[in-house]
mmCIF file of the N, C-alpha and C atoms, coordinates in Angstrom:
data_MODEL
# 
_entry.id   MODEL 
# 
loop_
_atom_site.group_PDB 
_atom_site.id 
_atom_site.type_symbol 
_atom_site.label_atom_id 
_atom_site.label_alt_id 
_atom_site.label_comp_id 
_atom_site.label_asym_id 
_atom_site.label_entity_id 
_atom_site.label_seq_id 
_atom_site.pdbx_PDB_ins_code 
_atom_site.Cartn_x 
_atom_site.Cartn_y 
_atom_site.Cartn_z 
_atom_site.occupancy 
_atom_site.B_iso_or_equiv 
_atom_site.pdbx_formal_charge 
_atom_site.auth_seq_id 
_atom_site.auth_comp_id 
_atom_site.auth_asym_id 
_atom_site.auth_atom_id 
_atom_site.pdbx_PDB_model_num 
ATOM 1   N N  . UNK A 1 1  ? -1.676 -14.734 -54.188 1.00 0.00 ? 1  UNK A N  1 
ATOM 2   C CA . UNK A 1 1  ? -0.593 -14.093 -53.459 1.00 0.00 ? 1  UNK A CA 1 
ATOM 3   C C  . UNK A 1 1  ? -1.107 -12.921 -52.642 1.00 0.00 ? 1  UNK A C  1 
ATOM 4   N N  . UNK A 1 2  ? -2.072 -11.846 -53.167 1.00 0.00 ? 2  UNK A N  1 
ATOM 5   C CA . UNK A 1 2  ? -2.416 -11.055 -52.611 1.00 0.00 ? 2  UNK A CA 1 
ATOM 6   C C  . UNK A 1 2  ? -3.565 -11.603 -51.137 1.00 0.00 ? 2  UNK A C  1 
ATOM 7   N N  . UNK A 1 3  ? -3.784 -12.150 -51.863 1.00 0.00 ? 3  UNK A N  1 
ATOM 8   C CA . UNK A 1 3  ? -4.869 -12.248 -50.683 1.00 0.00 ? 3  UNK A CA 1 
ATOM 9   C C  . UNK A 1 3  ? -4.331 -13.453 -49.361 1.00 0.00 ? 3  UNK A C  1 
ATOM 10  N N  . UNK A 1 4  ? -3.150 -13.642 -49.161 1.00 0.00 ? 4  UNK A N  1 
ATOM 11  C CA . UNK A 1 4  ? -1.934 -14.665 -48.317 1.00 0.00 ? 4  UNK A CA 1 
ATOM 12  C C  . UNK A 1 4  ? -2.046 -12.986 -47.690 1.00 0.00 ? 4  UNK A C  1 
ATOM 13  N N  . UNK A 1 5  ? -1.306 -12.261 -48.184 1.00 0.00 ? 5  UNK A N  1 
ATOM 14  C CA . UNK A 1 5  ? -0.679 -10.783 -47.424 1.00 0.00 ? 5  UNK A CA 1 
ATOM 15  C C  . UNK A 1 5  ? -2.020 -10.708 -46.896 1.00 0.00 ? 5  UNK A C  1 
ATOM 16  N N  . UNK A 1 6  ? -3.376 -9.958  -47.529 1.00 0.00 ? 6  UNK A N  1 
ATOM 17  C CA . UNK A 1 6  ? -4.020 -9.691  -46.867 1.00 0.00 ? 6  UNK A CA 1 
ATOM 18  C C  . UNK A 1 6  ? -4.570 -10.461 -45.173 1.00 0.00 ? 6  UNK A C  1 
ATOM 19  N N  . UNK A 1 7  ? -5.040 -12.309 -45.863 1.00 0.00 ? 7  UNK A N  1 
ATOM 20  C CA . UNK A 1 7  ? -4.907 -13.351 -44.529 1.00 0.00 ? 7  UNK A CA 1 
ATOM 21  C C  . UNK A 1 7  ? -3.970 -12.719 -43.094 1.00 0.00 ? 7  UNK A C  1 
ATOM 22  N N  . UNK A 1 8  ? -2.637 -12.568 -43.500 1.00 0.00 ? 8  UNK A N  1 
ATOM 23  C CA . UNK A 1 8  ? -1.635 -12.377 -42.834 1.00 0.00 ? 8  UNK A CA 1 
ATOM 24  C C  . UNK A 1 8  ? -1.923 -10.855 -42.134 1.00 0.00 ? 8  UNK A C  1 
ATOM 25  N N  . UNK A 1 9  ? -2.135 -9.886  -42.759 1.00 0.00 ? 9  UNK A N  1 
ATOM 26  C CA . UNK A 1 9  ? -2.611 -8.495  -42.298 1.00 0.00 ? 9  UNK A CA 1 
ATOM 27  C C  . UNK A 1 9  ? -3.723 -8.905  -41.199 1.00 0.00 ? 9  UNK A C  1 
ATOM 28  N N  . UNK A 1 10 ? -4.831 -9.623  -41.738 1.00 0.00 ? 10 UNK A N  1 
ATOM 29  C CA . UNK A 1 10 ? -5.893 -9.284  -40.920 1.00 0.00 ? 10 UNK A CA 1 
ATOM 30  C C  . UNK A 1 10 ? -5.430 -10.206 -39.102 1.00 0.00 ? 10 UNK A C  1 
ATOM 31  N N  . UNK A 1 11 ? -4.720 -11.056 -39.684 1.00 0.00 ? 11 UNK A N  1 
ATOM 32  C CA . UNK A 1 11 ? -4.447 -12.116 -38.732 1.00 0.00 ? 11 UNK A CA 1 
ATOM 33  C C  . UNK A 1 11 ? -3.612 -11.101 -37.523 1.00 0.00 ? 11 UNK A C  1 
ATOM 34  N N  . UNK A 1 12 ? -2.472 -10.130 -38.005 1.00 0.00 ? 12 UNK A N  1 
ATOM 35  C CA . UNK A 1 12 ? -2.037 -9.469  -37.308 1.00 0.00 ? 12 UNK A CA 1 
ATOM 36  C C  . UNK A 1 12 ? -2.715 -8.404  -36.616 1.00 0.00 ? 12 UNK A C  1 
ATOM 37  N N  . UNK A 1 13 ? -3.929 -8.068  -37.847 1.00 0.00 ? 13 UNK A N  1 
ATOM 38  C CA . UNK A 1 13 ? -4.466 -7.057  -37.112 1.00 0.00 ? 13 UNK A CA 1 
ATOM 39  C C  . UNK A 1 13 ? -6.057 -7.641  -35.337 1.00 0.00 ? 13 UNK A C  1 
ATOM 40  N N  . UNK A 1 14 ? -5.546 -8.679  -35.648 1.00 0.00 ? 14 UNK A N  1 
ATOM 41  C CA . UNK A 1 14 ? -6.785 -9.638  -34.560 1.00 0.00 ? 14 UNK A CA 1 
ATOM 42  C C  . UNK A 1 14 ? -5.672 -10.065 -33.731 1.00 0.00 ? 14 UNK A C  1 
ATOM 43  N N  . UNK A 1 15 ? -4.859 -10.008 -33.681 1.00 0.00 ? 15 UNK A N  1 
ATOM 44  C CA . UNK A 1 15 ? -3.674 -10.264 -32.506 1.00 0.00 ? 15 UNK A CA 1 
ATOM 45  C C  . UNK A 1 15 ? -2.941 -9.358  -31.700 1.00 0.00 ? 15 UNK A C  1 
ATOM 46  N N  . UNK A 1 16 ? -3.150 -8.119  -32.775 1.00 0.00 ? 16 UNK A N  1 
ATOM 47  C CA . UNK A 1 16 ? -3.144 -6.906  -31.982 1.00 0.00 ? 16 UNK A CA 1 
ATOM 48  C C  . UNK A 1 16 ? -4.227 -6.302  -30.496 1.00 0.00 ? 16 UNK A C  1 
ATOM 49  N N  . UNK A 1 17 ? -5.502 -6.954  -31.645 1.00 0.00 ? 17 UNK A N  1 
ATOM 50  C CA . UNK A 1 17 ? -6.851 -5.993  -30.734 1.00 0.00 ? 17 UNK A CA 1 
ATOM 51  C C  . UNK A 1 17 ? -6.738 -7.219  -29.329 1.00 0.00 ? 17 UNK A C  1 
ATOM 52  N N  . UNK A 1 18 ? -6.345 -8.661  -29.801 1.00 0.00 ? 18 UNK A N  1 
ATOM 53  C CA . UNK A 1 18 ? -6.593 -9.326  -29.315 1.00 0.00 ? 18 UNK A CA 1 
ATOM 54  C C  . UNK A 1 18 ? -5.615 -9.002  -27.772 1.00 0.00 ? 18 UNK A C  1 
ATOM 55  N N  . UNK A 1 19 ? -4.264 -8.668  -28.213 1.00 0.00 ? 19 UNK A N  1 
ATOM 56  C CA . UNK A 1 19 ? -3.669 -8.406  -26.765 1.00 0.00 ? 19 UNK A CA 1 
ATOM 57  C C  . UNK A 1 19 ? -4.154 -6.991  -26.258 1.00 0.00 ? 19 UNK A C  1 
ATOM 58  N N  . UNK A 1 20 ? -4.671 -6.108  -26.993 1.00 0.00 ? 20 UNK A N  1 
ATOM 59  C CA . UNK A 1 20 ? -5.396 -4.654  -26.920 1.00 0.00 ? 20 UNK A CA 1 
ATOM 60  C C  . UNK A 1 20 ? -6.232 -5.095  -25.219 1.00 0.00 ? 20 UNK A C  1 
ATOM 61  N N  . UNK A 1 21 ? -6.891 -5.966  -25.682 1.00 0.00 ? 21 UNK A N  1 
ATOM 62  C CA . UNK A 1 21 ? -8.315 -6.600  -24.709 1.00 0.00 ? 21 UNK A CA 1 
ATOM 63  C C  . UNK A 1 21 ? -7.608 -7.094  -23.575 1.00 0.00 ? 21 UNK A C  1 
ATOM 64  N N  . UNK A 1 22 ? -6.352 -7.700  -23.677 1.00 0.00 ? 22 UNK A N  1 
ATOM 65  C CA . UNK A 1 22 ? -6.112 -8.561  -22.745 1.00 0.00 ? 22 UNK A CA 1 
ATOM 66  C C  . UNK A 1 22 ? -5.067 -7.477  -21.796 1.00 0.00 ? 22 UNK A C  1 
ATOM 67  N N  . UNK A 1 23 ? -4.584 -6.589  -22.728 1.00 0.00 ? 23 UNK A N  1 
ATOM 68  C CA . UNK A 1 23 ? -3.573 -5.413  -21.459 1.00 0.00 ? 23 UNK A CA 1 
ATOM 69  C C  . UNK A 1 23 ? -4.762 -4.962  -21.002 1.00 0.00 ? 23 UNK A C  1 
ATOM 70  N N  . UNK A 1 24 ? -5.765 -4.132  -21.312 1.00 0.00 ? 24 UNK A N  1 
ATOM 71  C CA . UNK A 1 24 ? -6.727 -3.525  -20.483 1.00 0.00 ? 24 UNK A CA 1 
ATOM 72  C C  . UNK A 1 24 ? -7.488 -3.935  -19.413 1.00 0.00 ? 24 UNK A C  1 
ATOM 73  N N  . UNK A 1 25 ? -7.704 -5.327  -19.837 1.00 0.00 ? 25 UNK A N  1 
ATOM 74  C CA . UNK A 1 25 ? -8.307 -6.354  -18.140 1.00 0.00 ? 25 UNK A CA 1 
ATOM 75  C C  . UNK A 1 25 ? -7.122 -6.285  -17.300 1.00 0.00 ? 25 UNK A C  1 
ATOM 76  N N  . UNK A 1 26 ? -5.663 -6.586  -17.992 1.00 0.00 ? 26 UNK A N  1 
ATOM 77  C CA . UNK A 1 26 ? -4.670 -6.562  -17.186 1.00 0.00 ? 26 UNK A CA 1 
ATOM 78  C C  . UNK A 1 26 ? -4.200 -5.353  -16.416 1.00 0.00 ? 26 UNK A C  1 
ATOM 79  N N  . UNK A 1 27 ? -4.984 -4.029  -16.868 1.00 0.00 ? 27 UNK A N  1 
ATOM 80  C CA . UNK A 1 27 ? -4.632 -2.635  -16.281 1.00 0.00 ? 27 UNK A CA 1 
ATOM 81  C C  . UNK A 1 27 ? -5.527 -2.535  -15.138 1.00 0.00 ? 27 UNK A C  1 
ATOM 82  N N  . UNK A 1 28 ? -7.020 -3.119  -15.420 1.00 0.00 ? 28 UNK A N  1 
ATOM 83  C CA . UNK A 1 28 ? -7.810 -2.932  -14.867 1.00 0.00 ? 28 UNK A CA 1 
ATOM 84  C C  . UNK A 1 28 ? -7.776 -3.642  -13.576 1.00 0.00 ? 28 UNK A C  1 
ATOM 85  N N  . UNK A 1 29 ? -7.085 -4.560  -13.728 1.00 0.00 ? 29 UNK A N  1 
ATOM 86  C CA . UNK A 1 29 ? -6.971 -5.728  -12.556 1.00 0.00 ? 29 UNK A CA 1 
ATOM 87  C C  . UNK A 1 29 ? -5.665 -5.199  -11.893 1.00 0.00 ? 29 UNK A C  1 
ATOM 88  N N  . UNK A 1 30 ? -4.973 -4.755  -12.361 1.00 0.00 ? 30 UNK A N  1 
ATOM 89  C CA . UNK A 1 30 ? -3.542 -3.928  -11.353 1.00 0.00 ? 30 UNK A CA 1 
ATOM 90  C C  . UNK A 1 30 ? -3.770 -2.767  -10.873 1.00 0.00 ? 30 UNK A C  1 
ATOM 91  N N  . UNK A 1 31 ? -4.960 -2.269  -11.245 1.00 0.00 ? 31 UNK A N  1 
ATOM 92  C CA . UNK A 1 31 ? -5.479 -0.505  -10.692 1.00 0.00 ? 31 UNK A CA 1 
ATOM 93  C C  . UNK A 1 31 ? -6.374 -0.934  -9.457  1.00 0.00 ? 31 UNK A C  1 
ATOM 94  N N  . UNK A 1 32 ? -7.111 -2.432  -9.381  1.00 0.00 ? 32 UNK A N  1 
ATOM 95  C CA . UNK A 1 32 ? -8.137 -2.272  -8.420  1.00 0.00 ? 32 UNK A CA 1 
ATOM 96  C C  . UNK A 1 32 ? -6.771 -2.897  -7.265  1.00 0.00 ? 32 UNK A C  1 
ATOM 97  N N  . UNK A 1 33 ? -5.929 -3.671  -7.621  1.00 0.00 ? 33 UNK A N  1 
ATOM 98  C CA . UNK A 1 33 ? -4.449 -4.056  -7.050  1.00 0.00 ? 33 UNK A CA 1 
ATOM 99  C C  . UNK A 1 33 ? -4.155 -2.917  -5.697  1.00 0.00 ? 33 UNK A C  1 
ATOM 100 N N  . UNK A 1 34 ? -3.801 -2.091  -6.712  1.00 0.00 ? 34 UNK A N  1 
ATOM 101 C CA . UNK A 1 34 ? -3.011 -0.681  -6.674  1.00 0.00 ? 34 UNK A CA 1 
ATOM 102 C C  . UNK A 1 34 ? -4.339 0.196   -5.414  1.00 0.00 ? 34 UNK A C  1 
ATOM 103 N N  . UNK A 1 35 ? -5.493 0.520   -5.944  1.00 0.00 ? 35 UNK A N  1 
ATOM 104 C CA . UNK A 1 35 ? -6.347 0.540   -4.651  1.00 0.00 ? 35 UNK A CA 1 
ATOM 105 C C  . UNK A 1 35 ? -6.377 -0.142  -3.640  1.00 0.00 ? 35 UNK A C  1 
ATOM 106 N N  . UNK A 1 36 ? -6.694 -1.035  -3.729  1.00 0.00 ? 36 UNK A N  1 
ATOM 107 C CA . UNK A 1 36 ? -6.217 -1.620  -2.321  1.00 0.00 ? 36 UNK A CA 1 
ATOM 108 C C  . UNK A 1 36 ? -5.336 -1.851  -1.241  1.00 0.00 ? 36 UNK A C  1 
ATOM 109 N N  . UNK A 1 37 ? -3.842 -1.502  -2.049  1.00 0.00 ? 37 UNK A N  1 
ATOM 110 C CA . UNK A 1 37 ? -3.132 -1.446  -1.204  1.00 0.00 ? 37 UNK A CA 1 
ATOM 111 C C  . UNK A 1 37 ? -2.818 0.113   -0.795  1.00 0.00 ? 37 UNK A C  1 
ATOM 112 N N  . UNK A 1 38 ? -3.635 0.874   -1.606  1.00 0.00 ? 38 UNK A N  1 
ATOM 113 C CA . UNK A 1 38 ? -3.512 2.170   -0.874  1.00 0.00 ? 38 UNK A CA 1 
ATOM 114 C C  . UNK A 1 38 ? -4.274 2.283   0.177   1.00 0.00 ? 38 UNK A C  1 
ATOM 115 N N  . UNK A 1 39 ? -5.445 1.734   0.152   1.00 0.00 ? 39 UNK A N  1 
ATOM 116 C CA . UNK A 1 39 ? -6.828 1.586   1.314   1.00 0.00 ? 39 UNK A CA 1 
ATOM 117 C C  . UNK A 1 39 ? -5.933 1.032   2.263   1.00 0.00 ? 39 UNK A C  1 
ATOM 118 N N  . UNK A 1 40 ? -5.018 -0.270  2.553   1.00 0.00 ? 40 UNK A N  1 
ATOM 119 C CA . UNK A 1 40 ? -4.064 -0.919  2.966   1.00 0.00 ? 40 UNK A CA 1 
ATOM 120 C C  . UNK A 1 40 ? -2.970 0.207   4.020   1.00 0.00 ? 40 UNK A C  1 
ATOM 121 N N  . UNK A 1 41 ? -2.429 1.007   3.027   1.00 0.00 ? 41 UNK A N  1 
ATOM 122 C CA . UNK A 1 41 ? -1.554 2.036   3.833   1.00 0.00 ? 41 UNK A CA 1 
ATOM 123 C C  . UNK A 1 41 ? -2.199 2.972   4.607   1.00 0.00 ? 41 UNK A C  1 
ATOM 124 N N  . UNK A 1 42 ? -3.022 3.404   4.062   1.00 0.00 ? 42 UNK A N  1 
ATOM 125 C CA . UNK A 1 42 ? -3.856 4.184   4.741   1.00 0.00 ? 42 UNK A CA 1 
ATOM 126 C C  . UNK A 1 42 ? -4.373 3.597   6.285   1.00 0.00 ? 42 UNK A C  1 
ATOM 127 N N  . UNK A 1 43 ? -5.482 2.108   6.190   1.00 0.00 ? 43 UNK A N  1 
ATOM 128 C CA . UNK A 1 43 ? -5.236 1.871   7.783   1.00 0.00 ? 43 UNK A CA 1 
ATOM 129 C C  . UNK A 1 43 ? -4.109 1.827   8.247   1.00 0.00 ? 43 UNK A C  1 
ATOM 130 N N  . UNK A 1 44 ? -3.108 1.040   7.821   1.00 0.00 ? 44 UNK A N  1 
ATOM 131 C CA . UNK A 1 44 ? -1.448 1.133   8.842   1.00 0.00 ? 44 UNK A CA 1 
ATOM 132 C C  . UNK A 1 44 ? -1.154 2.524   9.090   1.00 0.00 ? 44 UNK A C  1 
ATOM 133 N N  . UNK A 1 45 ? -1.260 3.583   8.197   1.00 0.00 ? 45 UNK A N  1 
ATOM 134 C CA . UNK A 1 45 ? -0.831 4.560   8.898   1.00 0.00 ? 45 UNK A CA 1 
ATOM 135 C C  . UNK A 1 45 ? -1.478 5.126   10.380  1.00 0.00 ? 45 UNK A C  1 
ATOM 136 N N  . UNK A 1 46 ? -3.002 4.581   9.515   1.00 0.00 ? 46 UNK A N  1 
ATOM 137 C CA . UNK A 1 46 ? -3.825 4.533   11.327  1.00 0.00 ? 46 UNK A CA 1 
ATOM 138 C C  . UNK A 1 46 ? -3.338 4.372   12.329  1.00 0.00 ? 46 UNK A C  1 
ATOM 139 N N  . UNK A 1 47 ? -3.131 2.956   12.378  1.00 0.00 ? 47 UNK A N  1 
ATOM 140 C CA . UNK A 1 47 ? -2.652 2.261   13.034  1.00 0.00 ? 47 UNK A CA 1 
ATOM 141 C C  . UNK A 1 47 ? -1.376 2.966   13.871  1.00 0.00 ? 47 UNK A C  1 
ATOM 142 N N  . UNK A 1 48 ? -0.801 3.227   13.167  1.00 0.00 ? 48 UNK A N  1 
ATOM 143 C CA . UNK A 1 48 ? 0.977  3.935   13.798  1.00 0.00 ? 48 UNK A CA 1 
ATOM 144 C C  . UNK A 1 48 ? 0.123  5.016   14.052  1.00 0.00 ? 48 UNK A C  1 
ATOM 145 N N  . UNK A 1 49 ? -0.353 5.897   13.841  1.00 0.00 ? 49 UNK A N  1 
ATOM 146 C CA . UNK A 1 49 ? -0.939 6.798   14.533  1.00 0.00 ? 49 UNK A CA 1 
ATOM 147 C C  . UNK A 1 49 ? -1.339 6.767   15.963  1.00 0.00 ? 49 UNK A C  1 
ATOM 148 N N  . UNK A 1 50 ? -2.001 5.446   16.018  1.00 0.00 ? 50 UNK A N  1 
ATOM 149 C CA . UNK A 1 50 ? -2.852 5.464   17.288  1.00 0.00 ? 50 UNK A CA 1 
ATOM 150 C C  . UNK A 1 50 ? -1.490 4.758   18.209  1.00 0.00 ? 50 UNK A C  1 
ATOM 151 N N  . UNK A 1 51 ? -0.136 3.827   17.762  1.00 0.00 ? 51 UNK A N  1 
ATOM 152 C CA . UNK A 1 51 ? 0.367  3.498   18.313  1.00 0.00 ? 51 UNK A CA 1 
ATOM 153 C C  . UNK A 1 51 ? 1.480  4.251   18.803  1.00 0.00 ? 51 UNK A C  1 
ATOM 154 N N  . UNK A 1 52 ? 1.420  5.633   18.153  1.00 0.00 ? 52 UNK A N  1 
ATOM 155 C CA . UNK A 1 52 ? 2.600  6.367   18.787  1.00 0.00 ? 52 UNK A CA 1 
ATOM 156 C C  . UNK A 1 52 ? 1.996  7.182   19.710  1.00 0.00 ? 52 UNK A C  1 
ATOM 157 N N  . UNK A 1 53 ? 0.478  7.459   19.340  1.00 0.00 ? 53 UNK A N  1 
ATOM 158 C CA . UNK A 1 53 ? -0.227 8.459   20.336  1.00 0.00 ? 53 UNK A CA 1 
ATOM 159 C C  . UNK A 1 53 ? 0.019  7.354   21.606  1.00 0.00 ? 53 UNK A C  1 
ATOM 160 N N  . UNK A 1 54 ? 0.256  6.082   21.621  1.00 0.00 ? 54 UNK A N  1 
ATOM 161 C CA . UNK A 1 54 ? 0.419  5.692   23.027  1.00 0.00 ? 54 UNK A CA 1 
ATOM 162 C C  . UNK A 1 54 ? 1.552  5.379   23.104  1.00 0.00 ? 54 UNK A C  1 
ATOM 163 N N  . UNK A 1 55 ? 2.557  5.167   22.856  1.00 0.00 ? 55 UNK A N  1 
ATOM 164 C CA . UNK A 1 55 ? 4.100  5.275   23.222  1.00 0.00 ? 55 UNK A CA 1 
ATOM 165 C C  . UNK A 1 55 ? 4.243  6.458   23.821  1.00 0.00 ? 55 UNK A C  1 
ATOM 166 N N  . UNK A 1 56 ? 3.720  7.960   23.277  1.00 0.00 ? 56 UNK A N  1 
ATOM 167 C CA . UNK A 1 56 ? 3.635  8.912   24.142  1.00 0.00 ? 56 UNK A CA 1 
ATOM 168 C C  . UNK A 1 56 ? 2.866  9.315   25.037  1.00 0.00 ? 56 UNK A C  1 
ATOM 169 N N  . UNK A 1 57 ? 1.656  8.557   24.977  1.00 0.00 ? 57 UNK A N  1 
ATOM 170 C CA . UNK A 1 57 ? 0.815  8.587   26.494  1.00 0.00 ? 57 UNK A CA 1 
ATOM 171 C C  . UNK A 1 57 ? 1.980  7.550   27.368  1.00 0.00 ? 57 UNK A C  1 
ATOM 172 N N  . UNK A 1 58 ? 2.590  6.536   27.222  1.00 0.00 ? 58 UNK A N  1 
ATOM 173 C CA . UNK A 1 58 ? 3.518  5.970   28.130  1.00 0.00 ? 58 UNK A CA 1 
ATOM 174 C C  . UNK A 1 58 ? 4.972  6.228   28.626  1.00 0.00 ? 58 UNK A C  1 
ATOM 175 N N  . UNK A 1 59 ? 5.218  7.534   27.567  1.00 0.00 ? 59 UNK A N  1 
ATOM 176 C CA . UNK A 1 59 ? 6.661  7.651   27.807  1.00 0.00 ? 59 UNK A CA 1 
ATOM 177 C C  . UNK A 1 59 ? 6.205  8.851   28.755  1.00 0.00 ? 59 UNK A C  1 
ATOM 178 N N  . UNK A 1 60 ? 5.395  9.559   28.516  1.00 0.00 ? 60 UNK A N  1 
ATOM 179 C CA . UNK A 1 60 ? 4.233  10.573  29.535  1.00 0.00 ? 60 UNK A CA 1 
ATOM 180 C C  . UNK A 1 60 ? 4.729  10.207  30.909  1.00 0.00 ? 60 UNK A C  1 
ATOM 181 N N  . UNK A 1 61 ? 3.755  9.429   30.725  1.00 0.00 ? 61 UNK A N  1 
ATOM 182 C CA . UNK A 1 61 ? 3.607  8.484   32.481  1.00 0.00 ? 61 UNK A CA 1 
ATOM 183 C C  . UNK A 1 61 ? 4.790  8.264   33.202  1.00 0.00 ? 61 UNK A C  1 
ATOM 184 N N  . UNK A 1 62 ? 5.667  7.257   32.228  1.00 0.00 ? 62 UNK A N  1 
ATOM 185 C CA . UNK A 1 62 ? 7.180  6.918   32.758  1.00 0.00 ? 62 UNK A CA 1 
ATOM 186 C C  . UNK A 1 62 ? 7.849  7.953   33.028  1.00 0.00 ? 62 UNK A C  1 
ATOM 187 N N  . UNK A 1 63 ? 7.784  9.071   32.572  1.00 0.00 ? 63 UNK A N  1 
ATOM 188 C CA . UNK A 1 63 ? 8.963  10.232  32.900  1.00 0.00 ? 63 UNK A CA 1 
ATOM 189 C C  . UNK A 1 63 ? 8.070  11.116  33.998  1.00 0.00 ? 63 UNK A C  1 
ATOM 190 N N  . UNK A 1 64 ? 6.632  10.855  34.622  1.00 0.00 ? 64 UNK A N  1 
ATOM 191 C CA . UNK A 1 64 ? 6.144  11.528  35.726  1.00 0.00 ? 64 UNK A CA 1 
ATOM 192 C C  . UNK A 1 64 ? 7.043  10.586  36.577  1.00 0.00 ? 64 UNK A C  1 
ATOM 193 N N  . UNK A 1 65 ? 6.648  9.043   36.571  1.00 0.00 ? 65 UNK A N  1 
ATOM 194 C CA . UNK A 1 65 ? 7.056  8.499   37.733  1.00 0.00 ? 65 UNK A CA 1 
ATOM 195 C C  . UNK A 1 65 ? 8.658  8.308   38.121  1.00 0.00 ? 65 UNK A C  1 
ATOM 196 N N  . UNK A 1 66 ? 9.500  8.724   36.956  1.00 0.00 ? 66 UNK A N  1 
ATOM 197 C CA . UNK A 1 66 ? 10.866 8.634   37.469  1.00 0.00 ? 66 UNK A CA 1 
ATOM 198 C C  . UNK A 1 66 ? 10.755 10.088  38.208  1.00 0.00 ? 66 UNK A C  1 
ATOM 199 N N  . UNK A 1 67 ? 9.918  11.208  37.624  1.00 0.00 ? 67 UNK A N  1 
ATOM 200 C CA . UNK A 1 67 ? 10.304 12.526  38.354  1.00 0.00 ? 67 UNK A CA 1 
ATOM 201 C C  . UNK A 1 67 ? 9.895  11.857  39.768  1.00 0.00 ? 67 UNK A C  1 
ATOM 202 N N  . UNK A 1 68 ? 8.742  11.039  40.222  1.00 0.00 ? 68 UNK A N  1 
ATOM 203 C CA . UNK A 1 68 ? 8.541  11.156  41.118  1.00 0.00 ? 68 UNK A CA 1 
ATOM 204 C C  . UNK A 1 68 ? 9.669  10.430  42.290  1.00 0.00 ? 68 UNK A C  1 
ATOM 205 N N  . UNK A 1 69 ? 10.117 9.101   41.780  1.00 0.00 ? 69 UNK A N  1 
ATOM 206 C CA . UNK A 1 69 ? 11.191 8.587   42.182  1.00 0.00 ? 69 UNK A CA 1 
ATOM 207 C C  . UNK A 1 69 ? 12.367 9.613   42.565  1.00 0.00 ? 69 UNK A C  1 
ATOM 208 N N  . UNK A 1 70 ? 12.972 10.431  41.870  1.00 0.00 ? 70 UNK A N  1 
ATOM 209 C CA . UNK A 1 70 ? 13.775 10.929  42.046  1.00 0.00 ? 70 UNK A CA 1 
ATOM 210 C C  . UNK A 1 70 ? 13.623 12.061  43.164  1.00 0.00 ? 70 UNK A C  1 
ATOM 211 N N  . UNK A 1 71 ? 12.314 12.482  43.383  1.00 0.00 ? 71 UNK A N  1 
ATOM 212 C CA . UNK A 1 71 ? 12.260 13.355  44.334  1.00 0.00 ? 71 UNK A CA 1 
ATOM 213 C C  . UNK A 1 71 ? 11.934 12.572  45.857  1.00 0.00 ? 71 UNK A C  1 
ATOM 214 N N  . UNK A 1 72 ? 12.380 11.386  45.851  1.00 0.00 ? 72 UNK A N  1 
ATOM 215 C CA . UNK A 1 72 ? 12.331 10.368  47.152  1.00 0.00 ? 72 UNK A CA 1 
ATOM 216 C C  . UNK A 1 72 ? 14.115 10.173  47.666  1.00 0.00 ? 72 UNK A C  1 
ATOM 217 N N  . UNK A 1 73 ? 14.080 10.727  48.928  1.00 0.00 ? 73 UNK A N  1 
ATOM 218 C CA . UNK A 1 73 ? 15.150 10.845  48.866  1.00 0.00 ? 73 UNK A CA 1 
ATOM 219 C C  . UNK A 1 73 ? 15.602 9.133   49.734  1.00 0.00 ? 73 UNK A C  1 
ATOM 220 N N  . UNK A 1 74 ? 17.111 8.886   49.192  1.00 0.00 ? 74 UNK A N  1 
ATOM 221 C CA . UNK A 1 74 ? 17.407 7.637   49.031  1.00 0.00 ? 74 UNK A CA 1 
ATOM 222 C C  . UNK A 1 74 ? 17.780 7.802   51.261  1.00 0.00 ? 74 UNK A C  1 
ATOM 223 N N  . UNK A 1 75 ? 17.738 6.833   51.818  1.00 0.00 ? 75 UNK A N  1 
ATOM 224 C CA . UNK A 1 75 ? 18.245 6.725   53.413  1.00 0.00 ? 75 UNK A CA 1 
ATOM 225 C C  . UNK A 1 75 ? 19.310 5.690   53.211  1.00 0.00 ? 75 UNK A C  1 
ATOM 226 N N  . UNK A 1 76 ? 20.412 6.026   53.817  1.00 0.00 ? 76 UNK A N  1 
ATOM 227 C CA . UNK A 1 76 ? 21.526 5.124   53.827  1.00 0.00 ? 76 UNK A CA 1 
ATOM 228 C C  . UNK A 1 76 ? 21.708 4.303   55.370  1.00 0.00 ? 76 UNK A C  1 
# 
């Protein structure tokens, strides 16, 4: 009888370590996850960086050439 409990103890205690092993690959594998998609945000933010620096190099431009339009005077 005693030694059923013990069987049973040790069995639990190897099913423990056993998922022990298997969350930690599983942490380890969602942290390198988790890096990457920060490396990930990081270029996109690039990215929008460089794409607003030119929406405003173009909205730049566009609002010289309406000034310039507008100072053309219309002939009827």
């Amino acid at each position: 009888m005693e030694n059923t409990k013990f069987t049973e103890l040790e069995d639990k205690i190897k099913n423990i370590v056993s998922e022990q092993v298997f969350l930690k690959k599983q942490i380890s594998t969602l942290e390198e996850a988790l890096k990457n998609k920060e490396s990930e945000i990081a270029e996109y933010k690039g990215k929008l960086n460089v794409l607003d620096e030119e929406r405003n190099s173009v909205r730049t431009r566009v609002d010289s050439l309406l000034d310039l339009l507008a100072d053309i005077e219309v002939v009827k």
